[in-house]
C-alpha positions in Angstrom: 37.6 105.6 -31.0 36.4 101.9 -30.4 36.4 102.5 -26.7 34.4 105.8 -27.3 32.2 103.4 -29.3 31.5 100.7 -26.6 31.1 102.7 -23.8 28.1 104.6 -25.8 25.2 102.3 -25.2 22.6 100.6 -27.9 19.5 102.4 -28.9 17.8 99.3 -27.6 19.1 99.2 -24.6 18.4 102.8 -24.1 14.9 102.6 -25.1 14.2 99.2 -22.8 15.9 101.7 -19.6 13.3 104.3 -20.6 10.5 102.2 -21.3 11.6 100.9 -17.4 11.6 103.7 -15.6 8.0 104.9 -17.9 6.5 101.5 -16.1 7.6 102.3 -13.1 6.6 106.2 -13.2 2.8 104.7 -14.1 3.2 102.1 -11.0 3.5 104.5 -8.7 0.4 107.0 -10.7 -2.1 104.0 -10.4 -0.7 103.9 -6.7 -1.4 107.9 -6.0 -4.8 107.5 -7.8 -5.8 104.3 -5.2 -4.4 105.8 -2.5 -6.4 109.3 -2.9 -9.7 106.5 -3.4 -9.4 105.1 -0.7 -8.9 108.0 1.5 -11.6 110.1 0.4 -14.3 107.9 -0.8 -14.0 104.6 1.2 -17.3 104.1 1.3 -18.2 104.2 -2.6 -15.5 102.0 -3.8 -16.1 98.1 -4.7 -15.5 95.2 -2.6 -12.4 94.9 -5.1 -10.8 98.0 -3.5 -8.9 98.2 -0.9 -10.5 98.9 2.9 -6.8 100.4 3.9 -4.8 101.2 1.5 -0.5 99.9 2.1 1.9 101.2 -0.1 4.2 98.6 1.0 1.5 96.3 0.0 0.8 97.3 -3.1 4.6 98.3 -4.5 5.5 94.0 -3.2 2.6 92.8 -5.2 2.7 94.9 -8.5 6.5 94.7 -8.9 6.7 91.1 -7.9 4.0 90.5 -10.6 5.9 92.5 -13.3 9.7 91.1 -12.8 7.8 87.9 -12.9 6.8 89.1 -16.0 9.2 90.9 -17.5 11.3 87.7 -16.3 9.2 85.2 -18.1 9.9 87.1 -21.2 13.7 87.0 -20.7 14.4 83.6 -20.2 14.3 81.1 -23.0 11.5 78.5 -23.6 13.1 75.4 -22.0 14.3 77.8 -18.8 10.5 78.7 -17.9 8.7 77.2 -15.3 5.7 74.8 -16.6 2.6 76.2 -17.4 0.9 75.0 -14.0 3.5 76.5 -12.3 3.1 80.0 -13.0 -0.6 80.0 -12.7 -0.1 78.4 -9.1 2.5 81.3 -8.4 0.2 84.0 -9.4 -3.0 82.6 -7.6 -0.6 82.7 -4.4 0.0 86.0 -5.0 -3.9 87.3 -6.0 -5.1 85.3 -2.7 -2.4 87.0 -0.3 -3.4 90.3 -2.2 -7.0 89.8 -2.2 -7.1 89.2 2.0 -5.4 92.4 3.2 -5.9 94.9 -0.5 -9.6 94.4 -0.6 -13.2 94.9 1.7 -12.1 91.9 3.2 -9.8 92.8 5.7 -13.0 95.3 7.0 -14.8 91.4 7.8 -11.7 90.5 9.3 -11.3 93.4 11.7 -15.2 92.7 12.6 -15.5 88.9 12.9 -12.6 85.8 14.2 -13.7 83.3 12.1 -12.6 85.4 9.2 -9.5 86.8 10.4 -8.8 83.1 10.8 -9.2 82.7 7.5 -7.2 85.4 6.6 -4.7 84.1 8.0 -5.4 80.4 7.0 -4.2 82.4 3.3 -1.6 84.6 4.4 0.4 81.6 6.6 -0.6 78.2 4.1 -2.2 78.5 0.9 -0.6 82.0 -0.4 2.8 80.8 0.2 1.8 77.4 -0.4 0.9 77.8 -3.8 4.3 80.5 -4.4 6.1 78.1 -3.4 4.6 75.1 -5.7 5.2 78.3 -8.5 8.9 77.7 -8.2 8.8 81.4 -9.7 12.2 82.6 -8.0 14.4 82.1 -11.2 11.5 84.4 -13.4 11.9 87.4 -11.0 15.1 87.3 -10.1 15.8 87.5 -14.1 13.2 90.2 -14.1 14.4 92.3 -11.1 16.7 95.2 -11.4 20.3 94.7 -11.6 21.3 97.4 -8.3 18.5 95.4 -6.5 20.1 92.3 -6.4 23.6 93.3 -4.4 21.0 93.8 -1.5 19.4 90.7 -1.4 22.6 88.5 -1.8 23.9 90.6 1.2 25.4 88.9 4.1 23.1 90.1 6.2 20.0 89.4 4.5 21.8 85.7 3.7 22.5 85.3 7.4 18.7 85.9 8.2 17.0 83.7 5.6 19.5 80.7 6.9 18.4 81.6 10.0 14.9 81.4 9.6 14.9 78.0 7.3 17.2 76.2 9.6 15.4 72.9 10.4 15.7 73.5 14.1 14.4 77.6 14.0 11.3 77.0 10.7 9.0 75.0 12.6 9.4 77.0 15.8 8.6 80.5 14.1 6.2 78.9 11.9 4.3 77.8 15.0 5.2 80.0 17.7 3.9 83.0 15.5 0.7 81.6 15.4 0.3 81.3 19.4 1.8 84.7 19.5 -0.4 86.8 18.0 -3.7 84.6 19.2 -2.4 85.1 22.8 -5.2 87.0 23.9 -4.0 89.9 25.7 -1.6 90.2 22.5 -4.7 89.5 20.2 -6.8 92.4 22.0 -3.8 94.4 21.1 -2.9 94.0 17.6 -6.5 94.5 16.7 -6.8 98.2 18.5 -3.7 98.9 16.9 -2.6 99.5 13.2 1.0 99.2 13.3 0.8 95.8 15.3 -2.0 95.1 12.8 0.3 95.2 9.9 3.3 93.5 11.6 1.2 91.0 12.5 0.1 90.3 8.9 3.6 90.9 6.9 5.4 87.8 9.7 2.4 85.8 9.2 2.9 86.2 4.9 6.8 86.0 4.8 7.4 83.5 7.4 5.1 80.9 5.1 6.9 81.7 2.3 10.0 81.3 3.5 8.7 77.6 5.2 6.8 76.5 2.7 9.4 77.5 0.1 12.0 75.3 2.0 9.6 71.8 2.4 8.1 72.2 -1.4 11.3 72.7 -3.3 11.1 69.9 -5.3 14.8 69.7 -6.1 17.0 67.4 -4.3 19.7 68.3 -1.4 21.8 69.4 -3.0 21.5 71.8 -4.4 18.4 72.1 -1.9 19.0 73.2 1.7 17.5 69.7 3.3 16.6 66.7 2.6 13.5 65.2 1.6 13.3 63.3 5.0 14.0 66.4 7.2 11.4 68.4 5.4 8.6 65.5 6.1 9.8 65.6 9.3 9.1 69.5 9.9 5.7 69.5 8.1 4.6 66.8 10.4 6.3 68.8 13.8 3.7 71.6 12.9 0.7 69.7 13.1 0.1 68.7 16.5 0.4 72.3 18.0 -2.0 73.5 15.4 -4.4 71.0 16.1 -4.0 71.7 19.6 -4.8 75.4 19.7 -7.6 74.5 16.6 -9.6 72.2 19.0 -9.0 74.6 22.0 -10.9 77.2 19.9 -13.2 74.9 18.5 -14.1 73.1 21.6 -14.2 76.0 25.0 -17.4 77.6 25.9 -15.3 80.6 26.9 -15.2 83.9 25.0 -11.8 83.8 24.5 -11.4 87.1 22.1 -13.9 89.6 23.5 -11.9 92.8 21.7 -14.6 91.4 18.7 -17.2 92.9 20.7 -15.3 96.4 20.9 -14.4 96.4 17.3 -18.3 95.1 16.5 -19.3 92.1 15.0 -20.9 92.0 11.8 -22.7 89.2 11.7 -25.6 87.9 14.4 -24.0 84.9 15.5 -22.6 85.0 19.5 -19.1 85.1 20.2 -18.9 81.6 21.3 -20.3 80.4 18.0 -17.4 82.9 15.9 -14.4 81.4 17.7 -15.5 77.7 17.2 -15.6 78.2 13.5 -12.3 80.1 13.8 -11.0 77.2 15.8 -12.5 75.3 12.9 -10.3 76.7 10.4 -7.5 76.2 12.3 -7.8 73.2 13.4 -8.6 71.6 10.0 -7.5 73.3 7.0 -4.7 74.0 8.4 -3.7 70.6 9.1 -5.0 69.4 5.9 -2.4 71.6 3.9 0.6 69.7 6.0 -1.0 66.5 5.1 -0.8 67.8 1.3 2.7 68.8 1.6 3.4 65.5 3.3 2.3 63.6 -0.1 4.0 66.2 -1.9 7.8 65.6 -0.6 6.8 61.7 -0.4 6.1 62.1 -4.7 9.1 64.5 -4.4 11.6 61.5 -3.0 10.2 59.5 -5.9 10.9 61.5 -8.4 14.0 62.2 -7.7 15.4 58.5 -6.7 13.8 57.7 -10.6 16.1 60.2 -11.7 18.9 59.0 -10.1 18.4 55.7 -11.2 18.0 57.1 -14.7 21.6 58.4 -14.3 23.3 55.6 -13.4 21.3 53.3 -15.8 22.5 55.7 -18.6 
């Protein structure tokens, strides 16, 4: 009889699985209902709304947000992240969202210097400021329980090691960049919407998983490098930046003319639309390493005043 009585679950437990799945049931509604929107009536939604609607998009942002959530509320007072923290996290978040989910991505389809920018959010400050939200603890505590075999799969191990090993980050972080602003690549992706999209999700998960790597403001271990290595890759992905940023900035050579197939926007020439795109990658871009640089430095200070702590104690 007590085994009958164990294995019958609490009402509370019962009613939090319901009150789940009821969440998740309304998710996908307010999905269905943006999705018909923006199908059907394109041109009388807000700037707010999105130009192209993505599932894929949407369902990553939304749940993300909510485990965060629903992690937040889990976890006990001293196990939370600081207050500055989790507002950095979700700005990260809204900013990636805000350059792909709303009118925006229309300017960037239309116009370099703001696809540059777009990207400027999607490869740096998005995943810049997730990764200053230290907010991996709060979902994974609000994530589902049969998710999580998946993610700690070999496989899926094998690949993130792979892609934060100190000799492979700086590469992809870089070489992505001069991959898709090849220009016979560039002319491509932007006449095509499935290149479009891959182009956009490896510029948005490969700075999350770099930035995440550098900023972790824990020591090795049980951090995957030490604070010297990660000063060394921030500054290894400077100089090409700056390279391809002044290139840009500096020809007199319309570098990108699939703009003028896809139709500018704005009356300013072609020449004038890459330099500022050149602009913005040249230095923002090189600014945000120079951030992360003082970042690791404060890092290594705070952690050898710990230390010290310790062995004073």
């Amino acid at each position: 009889m007590r085994k009958m009585v164990a294995m019958i679950p609490p009402e509370s437990e019962k009613n939090g699985t319901l009150t789940g799945w009821l969440s998740y049931g309304a998710l996908l509604a307010v999905g269905a209902t943006v999705y018909v929107l923006c199908r059907f009536f394109p041109a009388d939604l807000p700037v707010w709304m999105p130009w192209e609607f993505s599932w894929p998009v949407f369902l990553l942002t939304t749940l993300t947000l909510g485990w965060f959530l629903r992690g937040l509320w889990r976890m006990r007072a001293a196990e939370r992240p600081p207050v500055w923290r989790r507002v950095l996290f979700l700005l990260g978040v809204l900013a990636s969202y805000t350059v792909v989910q709303t009118h925006y991505d229309y300017l960037s389809q239309h116009m370099f210097f703001f696809h540059r920018f777009q990207h400027l959010v999607l490869h740096h400050l998005g995943p810049f400021l997730i990764a200053l939200g230290g907010a991996g603890s709060a979902v994974w505590r609000g994530m589902p329980e049969f998710l999580k075999p998946a993610l700690t799969s070999r496989p899926v191990r094998g690949a993130v090691n792979f892609i934060q090993h100190p000799a492979v980050a700086p590469v992809v972080f870089v070489g992505l960049i001069y991959l898709w602003l090849f220009p016979e690549m560039h002319a491509r992706v932007m006449l095509d919407d499935n290149l479009y999209d891959l182009m956009n999700w490896s510029m948005a998960i490969d700075g999350i998983f770099f930035w995440c790597l550098v900023l972790d403001p824990r020591p090795k271990p049980p951090a995957r490098l030490g604070m010297g290595i990660r000063a060394l890759l921030v500054g290894a992905i400077v100089p090409p930046q700056i390279l391809v940023g002044a290139l840009l900035a500096l020809t007199n050579k319309d570098i990108y003319p699939v703009y003028k197939i896809c139709g500018r926007i704005l009356p300013i020439s072609a020449i004038t639309d890459q330099h500022y795109g050149g602009l913005i990658l040249w230095i923002p871009s090189s600014m945000m390493s120079v951030i992360a640089l003082l970042l690791i430095l404060n890092n290594l200070r705070l952690a050898d005043e710990k230390a010290e702590r310790a062995a004073a104690a």
